[in-house]
C-alpha positions as CSV (number, residue, x, y, z in Angstrom):
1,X,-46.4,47.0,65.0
2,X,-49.6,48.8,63.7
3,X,-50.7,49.7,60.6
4,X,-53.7,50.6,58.6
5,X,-53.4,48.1,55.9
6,X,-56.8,45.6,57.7
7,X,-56.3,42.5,56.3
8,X,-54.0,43.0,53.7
9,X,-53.9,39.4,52.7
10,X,-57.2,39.8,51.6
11,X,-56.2,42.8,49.1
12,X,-53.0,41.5,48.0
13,X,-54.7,38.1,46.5
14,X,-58.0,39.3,45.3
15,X,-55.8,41.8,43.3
16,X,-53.8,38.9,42.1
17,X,-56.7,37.0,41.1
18,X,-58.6,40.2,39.1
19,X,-54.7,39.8,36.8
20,X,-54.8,35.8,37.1
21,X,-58.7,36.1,35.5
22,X,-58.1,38.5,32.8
23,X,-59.3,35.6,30.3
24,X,-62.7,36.1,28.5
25,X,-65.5,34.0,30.1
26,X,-66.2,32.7,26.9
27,X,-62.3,30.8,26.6
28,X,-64.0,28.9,29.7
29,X,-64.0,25.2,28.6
30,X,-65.1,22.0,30.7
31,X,-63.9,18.2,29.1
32,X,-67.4,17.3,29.3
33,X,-68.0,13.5,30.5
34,X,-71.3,12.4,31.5
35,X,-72.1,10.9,34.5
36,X,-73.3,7.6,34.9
37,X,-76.7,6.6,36.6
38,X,-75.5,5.2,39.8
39,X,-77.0,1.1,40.2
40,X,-74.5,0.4,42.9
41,X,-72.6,-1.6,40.7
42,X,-70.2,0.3,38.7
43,X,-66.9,1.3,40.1
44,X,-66.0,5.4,41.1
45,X,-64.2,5.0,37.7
46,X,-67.4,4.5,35.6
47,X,-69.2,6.5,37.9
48,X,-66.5,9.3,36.9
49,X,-64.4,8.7,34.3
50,X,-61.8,11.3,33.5
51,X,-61.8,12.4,37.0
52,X,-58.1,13.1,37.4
53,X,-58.1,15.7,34.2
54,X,-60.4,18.2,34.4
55,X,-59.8,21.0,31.7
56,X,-60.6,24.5,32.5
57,X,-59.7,27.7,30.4
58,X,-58.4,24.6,28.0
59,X,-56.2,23.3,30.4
60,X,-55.6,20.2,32.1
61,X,-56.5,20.9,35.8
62,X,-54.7,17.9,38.0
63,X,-56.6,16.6,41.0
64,X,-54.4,15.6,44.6
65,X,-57.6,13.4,45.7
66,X,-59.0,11.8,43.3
67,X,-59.9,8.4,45.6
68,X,-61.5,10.5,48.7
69,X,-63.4,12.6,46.0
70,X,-64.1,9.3,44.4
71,X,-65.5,7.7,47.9
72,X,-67.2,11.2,48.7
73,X,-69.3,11.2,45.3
74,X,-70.2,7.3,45.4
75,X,-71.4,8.1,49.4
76,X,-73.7,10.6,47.5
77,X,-74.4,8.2,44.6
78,X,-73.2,10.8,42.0
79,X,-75.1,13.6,43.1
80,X,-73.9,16.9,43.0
81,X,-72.8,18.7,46.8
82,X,-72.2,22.2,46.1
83,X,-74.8,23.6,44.7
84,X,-77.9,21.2,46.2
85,X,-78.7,20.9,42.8
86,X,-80.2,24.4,42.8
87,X,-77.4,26.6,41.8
88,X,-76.7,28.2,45.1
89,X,-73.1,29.2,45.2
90,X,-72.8,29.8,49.4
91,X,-70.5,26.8,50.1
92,X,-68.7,27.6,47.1
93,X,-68.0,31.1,48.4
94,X,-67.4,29.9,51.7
95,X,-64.5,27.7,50.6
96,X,-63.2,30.6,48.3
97,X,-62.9,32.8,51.8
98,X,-61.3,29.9,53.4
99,X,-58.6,29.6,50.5
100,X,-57.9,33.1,50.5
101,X,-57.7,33.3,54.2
102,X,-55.4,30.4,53.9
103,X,-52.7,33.0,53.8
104,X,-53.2,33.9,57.5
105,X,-51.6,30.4,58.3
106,X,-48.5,31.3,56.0
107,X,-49.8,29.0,53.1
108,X,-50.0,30.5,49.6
109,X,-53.6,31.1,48.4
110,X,-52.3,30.6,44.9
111,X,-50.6,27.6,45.2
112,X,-52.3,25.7,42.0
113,X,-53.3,22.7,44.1
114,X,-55.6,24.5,45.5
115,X,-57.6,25.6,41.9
116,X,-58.5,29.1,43.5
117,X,-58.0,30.8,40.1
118,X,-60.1,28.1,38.2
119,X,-62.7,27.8,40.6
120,X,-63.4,32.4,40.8
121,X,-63.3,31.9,36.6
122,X,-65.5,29.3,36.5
123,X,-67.8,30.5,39.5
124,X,-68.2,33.6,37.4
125,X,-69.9,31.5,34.6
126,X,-73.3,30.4,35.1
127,X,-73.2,27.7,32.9
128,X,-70.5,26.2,34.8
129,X,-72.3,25.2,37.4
130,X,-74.6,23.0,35.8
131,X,-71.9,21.1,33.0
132,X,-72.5,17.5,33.2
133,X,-69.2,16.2,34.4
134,X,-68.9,18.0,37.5
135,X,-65.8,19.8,36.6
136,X,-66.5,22.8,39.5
137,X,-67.9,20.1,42.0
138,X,-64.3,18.3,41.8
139,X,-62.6,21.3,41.9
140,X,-63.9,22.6,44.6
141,X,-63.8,18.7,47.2
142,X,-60.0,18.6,46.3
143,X,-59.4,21.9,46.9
144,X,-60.9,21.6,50.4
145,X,-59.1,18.3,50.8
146,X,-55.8,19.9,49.9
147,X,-56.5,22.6,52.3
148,X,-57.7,20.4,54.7
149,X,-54.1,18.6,54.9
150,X,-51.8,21.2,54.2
151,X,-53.1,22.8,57.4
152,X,-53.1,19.6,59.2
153,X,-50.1,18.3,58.9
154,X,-48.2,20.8,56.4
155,X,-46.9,21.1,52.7
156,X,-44.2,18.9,52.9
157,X,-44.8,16.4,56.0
158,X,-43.3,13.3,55.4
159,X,-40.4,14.7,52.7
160,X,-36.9,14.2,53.0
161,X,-36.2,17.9,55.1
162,X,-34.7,16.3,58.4
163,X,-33.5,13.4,60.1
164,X,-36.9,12.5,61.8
165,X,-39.9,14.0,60.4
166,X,-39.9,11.8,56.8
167,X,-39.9,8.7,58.7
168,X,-43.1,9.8,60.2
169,X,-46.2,8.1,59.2
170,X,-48.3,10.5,57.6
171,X,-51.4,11.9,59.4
172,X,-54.3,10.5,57.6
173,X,-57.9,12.6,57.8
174,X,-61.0,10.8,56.9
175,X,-61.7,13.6,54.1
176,X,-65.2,12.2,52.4
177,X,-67.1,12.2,55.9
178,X,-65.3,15.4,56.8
179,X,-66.2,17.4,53.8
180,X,-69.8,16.4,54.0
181,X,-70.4,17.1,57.2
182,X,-69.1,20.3,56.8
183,X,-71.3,20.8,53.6
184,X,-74.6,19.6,55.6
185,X,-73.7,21.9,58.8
186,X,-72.6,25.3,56.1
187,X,-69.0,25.2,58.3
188,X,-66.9,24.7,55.4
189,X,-64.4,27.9,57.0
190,X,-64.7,26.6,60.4
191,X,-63.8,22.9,59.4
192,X,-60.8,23.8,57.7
193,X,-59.6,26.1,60.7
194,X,-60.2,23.1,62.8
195,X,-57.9,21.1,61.4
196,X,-54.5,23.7,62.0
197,X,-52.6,23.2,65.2
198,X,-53.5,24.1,68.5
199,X,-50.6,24.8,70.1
200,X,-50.3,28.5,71.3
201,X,-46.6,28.2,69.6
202,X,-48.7,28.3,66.6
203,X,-51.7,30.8,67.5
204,X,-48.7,33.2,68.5
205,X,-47.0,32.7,65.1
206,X,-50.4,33.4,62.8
207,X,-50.7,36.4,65.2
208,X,-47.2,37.6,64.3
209,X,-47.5,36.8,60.6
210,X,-50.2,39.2,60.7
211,X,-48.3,42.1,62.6
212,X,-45.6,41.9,60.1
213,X,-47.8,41.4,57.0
214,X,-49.2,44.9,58.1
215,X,-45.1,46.1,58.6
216,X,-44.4,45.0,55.1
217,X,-48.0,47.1,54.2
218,X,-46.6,50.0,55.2
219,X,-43.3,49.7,53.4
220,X,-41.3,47.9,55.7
221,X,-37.3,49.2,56.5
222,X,-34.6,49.8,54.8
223,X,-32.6,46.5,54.3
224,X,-29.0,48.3,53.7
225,X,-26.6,47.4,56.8
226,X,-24.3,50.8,56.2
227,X,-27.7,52.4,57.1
228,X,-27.6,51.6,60.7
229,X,-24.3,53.2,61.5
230,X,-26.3,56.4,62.3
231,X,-28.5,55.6,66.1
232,X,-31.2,58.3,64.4
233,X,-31.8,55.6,61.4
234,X,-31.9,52.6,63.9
235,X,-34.4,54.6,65.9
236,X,-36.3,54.9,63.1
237,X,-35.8,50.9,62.5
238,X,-37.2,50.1,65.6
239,X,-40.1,52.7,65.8
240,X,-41.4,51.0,62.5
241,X,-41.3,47.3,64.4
242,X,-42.9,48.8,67.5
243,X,-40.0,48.2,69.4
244,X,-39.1,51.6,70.1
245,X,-41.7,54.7,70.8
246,X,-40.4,58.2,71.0
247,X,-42.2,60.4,73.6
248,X,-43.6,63.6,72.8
249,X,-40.9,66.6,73.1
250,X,-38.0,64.2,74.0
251,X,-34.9,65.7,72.9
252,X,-32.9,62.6,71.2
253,X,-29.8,63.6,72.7
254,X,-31.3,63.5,76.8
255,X,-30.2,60.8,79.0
256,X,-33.7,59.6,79.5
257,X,-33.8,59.5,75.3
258,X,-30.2,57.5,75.3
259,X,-31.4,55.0,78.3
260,X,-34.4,54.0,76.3
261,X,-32.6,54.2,73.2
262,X,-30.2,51.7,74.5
263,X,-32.4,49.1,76.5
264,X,-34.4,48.9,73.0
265,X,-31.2,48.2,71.4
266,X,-30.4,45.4,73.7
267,X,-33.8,44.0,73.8
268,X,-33.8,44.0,69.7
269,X,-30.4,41.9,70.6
270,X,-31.8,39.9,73.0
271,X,-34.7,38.7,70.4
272,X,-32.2,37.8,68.0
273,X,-29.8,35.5,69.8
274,X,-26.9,38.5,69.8
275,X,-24.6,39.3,71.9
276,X,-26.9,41.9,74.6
277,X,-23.9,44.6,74.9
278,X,-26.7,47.7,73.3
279,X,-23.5,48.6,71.0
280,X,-25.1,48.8,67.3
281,X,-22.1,46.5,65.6
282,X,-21.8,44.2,62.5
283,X,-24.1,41.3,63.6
284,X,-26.5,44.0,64.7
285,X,-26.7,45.5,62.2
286,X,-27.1,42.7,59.8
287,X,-30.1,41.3,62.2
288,X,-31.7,45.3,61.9
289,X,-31.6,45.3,58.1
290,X,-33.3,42.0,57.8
291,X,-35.8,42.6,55.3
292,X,-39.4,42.2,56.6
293,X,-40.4,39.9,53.6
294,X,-37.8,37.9,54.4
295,X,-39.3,37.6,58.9
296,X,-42.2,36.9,56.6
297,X,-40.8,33.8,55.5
298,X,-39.0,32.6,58.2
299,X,-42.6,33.1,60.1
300,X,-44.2,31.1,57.3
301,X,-41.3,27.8,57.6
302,X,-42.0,28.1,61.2
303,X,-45.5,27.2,61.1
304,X,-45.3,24.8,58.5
305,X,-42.8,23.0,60.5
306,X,-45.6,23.3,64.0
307,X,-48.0,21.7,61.0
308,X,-45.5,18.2,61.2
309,X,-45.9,17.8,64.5
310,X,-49.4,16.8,66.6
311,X,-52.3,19.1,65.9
312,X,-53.2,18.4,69.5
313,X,-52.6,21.1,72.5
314,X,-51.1,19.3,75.7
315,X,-51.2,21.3,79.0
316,X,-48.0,20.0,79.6
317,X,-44.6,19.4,78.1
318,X,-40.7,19.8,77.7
319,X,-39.8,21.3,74.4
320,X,-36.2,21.9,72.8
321,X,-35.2,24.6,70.3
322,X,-32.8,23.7,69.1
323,X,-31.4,26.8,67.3
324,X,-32.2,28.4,70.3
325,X,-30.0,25.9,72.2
326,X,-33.1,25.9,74.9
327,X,-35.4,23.9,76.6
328,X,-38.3,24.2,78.6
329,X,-40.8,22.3,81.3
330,X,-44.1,23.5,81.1
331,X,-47.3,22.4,83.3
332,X,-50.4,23.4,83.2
333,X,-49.4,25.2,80.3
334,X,-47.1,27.4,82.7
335,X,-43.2,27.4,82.7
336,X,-42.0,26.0,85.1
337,X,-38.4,25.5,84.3
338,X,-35.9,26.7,81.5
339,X,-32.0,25.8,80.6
340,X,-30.1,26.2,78.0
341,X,-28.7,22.7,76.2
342,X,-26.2,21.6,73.6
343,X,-27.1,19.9,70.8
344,X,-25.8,17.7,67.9
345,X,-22.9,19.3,65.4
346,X,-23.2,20.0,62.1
347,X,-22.6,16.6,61.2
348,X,-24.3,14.6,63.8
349,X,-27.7,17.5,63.8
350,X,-29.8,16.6,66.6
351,X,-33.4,15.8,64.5
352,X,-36.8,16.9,65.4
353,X,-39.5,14.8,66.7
354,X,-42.8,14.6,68.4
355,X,-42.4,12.0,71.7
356,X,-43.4,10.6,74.6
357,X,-41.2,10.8,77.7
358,X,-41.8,7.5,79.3
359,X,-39.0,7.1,82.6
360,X,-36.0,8.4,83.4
361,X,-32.4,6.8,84.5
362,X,-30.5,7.9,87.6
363,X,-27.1,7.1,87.3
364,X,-27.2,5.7,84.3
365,X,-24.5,3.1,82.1
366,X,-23.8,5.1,78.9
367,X,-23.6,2.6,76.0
368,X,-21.5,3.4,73.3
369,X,-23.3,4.0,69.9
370,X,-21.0,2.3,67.2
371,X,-20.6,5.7,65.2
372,X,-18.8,7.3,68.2
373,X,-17.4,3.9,68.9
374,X,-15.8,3.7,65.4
375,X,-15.2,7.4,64.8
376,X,-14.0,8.6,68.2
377,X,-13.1,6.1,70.6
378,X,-11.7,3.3,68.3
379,X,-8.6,5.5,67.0
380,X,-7.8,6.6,70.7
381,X,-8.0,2.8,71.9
382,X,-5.2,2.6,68.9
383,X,-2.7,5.2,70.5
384,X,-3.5,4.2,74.0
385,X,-5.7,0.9,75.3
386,X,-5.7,2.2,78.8
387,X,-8.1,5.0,77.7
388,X,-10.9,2.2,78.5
389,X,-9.6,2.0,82.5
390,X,-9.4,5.3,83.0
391,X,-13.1,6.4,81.4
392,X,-14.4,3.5,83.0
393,X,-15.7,1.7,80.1
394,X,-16.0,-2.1,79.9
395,X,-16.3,-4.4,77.1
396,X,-18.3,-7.3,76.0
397,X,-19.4,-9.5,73.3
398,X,-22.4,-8.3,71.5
399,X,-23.7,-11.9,72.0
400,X,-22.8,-11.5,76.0
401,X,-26.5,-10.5,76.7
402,X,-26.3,-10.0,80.3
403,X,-22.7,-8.2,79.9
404,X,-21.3,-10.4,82.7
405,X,-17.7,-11.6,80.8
406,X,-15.8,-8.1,80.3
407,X,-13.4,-8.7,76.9
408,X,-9.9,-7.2,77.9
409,X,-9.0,-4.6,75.8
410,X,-5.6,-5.3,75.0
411,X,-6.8,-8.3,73.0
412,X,-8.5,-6.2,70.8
413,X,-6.2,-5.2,67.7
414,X,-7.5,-1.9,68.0
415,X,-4.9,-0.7,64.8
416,X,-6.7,-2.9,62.4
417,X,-9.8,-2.0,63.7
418,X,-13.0,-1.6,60.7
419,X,-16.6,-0.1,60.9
420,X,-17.9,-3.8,61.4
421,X,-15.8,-4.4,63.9
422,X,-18.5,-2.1,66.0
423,X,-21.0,-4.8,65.6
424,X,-19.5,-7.5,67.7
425,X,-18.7,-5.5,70.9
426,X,-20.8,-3.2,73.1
427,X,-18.9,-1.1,75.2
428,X,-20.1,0.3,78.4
429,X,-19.1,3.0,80.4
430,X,-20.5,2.6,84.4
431,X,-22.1,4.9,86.3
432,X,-20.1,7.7,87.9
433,X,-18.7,11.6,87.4
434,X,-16.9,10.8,84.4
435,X,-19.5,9.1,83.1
436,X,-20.7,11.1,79.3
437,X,-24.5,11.0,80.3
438,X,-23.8,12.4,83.8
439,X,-26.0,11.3,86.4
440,X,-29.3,11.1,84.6
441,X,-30.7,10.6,81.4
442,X,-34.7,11.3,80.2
443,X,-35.6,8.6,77.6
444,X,-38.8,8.9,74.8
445,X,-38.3,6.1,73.4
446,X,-37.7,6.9,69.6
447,X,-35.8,5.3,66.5
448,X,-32.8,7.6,66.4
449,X,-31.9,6.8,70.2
450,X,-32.2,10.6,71.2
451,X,-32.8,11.4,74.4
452,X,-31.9,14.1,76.9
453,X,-29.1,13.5,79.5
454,X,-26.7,15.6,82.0
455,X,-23.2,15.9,81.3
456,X,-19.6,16.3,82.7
457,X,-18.8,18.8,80.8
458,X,-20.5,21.8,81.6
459,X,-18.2,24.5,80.5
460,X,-20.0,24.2,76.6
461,X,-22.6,25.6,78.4
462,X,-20.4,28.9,78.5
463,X,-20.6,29.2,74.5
464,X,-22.5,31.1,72.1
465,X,-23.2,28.4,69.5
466,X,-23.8,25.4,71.8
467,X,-23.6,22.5,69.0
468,X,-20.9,19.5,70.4
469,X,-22.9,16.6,71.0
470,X,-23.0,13.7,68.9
471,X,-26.9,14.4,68.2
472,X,-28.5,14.0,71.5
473,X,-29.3,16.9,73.9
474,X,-27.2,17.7,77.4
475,X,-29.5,19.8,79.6
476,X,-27.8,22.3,81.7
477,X,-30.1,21.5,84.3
478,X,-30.7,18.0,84.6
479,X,-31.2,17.6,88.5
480,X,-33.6,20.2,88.5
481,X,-35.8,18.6,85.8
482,X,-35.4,15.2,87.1
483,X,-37.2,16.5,90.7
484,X,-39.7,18.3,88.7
485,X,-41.0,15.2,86.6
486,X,-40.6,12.7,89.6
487,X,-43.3,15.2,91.7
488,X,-45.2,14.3,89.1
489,X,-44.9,10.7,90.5
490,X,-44.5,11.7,93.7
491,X,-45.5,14.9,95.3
492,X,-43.2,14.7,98.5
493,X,-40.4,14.4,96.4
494,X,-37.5,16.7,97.8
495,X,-33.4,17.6,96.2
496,X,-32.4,15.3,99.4
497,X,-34.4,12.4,98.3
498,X,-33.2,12.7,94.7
499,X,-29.1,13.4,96.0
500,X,-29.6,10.3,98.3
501,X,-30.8,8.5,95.4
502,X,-28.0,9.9,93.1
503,X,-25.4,8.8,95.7
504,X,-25.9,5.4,95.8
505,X,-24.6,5.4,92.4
506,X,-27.1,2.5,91.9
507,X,-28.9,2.5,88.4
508,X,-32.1,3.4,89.0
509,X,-35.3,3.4,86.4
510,X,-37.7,5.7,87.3
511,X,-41.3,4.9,85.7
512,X,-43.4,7.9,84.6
513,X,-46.9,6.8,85.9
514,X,-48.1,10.3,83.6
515,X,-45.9,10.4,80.9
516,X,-44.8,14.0,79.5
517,X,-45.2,15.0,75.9
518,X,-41.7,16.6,74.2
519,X,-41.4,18.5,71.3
520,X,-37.5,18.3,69.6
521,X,-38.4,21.4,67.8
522,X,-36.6,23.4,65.4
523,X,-37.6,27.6,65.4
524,X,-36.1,30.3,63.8
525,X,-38.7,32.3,64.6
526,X,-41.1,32.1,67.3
527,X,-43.3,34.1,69.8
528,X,-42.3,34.0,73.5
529,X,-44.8,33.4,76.3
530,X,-44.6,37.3,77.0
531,X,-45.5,38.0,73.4
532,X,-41.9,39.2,72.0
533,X,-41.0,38.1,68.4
534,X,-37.8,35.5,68.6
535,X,-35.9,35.1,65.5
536,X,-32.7,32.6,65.6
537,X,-30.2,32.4,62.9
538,X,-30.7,28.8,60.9
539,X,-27.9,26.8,62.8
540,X,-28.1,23.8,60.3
541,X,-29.3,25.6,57.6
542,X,-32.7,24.2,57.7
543,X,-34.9,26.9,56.4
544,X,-33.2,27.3,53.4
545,X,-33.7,23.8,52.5
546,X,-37.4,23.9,53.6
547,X,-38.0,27.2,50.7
548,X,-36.2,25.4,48.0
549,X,-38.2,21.9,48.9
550,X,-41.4,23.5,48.8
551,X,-41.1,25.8,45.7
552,X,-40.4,22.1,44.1
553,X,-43.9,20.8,45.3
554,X,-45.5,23.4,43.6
555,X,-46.2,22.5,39.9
């Protein structure tokens, strides 16, 4: 996708802040507080009182940071940071540029947190500079601040979005030091920058928010689905994304024209998550009239949601997607494996996390979380006790530590059976073909008890929507990944080794001497390694409760 639009963020929100600052100069007004002559003694509120309520253009301006700016100005004892005391503007301008550009990583220069209207007003009066109570010297640390952690770690880290991510500690920054270092060395842009991910998921997403903010530049598509019945208009569709390029003097109609025509068609399919059959049909044509603004947003969630997760790049890792119902090994920052998985239903979602994968289990005992216990397997034992014998699960006392006194099931009364009942049994199912976590399991030891594990049943693999587990993720090639991570451990390690192991059908716990990173991610719209755009439909309906949540934050 090229255009001729430059950067168009840059036009779009200057032009939005020439409407936003069509107030005369002269309504400018500061709530005027003077400053205190710091002794050492006083407290950052008698230093600065009225700190949380500046007023600009007579209103009330609230601050996110008030303590860090608090801590920054005490560090400085009162002194004024932007301007040196000599009225020079650079930083200020620096950290305007950084806001604006703040729309390259999907955020919204505009947001109010971020005072960029107050700050261009009150940079364009002189006198503001120089008011007593520091109104643009606040407005400027906390807009840096705010920046600084909406890119770190996002707009809504911590919030109640998924199953995981809220009961995250929050990733603190040490925001006084950082800001006046980057005051001191003139880096204000390239200390904000600093602080975004790492990743290339998200270097490739900021690269693709920019291809399509030029597409939706140039006008975009036509977002009607009757519109694509014609293969003219969908050769059009695809011209405008770059995924299709006519060649000079081609006749539409020439086999040459048709093959190209229909491998673009399939590749457009392929990047979607359709059906790849290159026939132009309801789905199709639904995914082809996608509005661009809307790719826009779903770019925009993405890399908010590559914001929750560590800003740090590893060189090597296993990552799920779980709308994409894939997973991948990479080393050395080069796949070196991919499968498909199944994840968690509708109603037991499989959450995203940021982990460590610590060991794995060869044949492994699958213990029976209570939910499954009481929702599942309790009403079969009801109908039929000698469902236990033939799944090979035993049963002991929860108190039965060592599980060496199995509990018959038939003296269970299985027909009165209640949701507490789960808490005085654990039921085990042994090692074997039947058993639910097949012969291995890959453990990152996390609060929700998700890991990733093989599985009997391999025919869900043959689905479309792969979403039957009860939350935690079957790979489709579990042997495969279980060699690959024990090289790690040992380099002679060879499928004859790890079958011999397997055979014994003795638990084994492998011990990852070098740990792996894994990311339980969740895109709908990502860059491949190959640099094609991926967009996923929103299997869990995620995205649509990440827009409304943030168009709440914002005041």
């Amino acid at each position: 996708m090229s255009g001729k639009c430059g950067r168009a963020s840059r036009w779009y929100y200057g032009a939005a802040l020439m409407l936003l600052l069509c107030t005369p100069a002269a309504a400018l007004e500061c709530g005027v507080t003077p400053i205190a002559q710091w002794s050492g003694g006083e407290t950052p509120a008698v230093l600065f009182p009225g700190l949380n309520v500046p007023v600009v253009a007579g209103q009330r301006v609230a601050l996110q940071h008030s303590e860090s700016l608090c801590e920054f100005y005490v560090q400085r004892q009162g002194l004024p940071a932007w301007n040196g005391g000599m009225g020079t503007v650079a930083p200020s301008e620096a950290l305007v540029g950084a806001l604006i550009d703040s729309g390259e990583h999907g955020l919204d220069p505009l947001n109010p947190r971020y005072h960029l209207a107050e700050i261009v007003l009150m940079l364009g009066t002189t006198t503001a500079r120089y008011l007593p109570d520091m109104t643009l010297e606040r407005l400027l640390g906390d807009a840096f601040m705010t920046l600084g952690y909406d890119l770190h770690r996002g707009v809504a880290f911590g919030l109640d979005i998924n199953d995981t991510h809220h009961k995250v500690a929050p990733k603190e920054l040490p925001m006084a030091r950082l800001l006046g270092e980057a005051l001191r060395s003139e880096t204000i842009p390239e200390t904000l920058e600093g602080l975004a991910p790492k990743t290339a998921a998200y270097r490739r997403l900021k690269e693709a928010l920019a291809e399509f903010n030029r597409c939706a530049c140039m006008g975009g598509w036509v977002s009607d689905e009757r519109f694509y019945k014609d293969p003219e208009r969908v050769r059009e569709r695809l011209e405008v994304s770059g995924e299709y390029a006519r060649l000079e003097g081609e006749a539409p109609d020439s086999e040459e024209a048709q093959r190209r025509y229909l491998e673009s068609v399939k590749a457009f399919q392929s990047r979607h998550g359709l059906q790849v059959d290159g026939i132009v049909g309801p789905m199709t044509r639904r995914a082809l009239a996608e509005p661009v603004e809307k790719k826009l947003e779903r770019i925009r969630l993405n890399m908010e949601r590559w914001r929750w997760f560590s800003a740090e790049a590893f060189d090597d890792y296993v990552l799920v997607n779980i709308p994409d119902f894939s997973l991948e090994l990479v080393e050395g920052r080069e796949r070196r494996l991919e499968m498909a998985v199944i994840i968690g239903r509708e109603v037991r979602k499989t959450p995203t996390m940021d982990a460590t994968m610590s060991y794995l289990v060869l044949n492994p005992y699958w213990r029976v979380p209570k939910t499954i216990l009481n929702e599942d397997i309790a009403p079969k034992a009801a109908a039929d006790v000698g469902y236990f014998a033939r799944k090979r699960i035993s049963i002991f006392r929860a108190d039965d530590r060592n599980e060496v006194n199995p509990v018959d099931p038939a003296t269970i009364d299985w027909a009165h059976w209640n949701r507490d009942d789960a808490g005085r049994y654990v039921l085990r199912q042994e090692p074997g073909p039947q058993n639910a976590l097949g012969y291995v399991k890959f453990i990152f030891p996390n609060e929700e008890d998700i890991y990733i594990h093989d599985t009997p049943h391999t025919e869900y693999f043959a689905n479309d929507k792969k979403m039957f587990s009860s939350g935690c993720i079957r790979a489709e090639k579990p042997i495969e990944l279980a060699k690959l991570l024990m090289e790690r451990e040992r380099p002679n390690m060879t499928y004859r080794a790890l079958f011999t192991m397997l055979g014994s059908g003795k638990r084994q716990v492998i011990r990852l001497e070098h740990p792996i990173h894994v990311y339980l991610t969740y895109q709908t719209a990502w860059v491949d390694a190959e640099g094609r755009f991926q967009f996923r439909p929103d299997v869990y309906g995620y995205d649509a409760d990440l827009t409304a949540l943030i168009g709440e934050l914002l005041p």
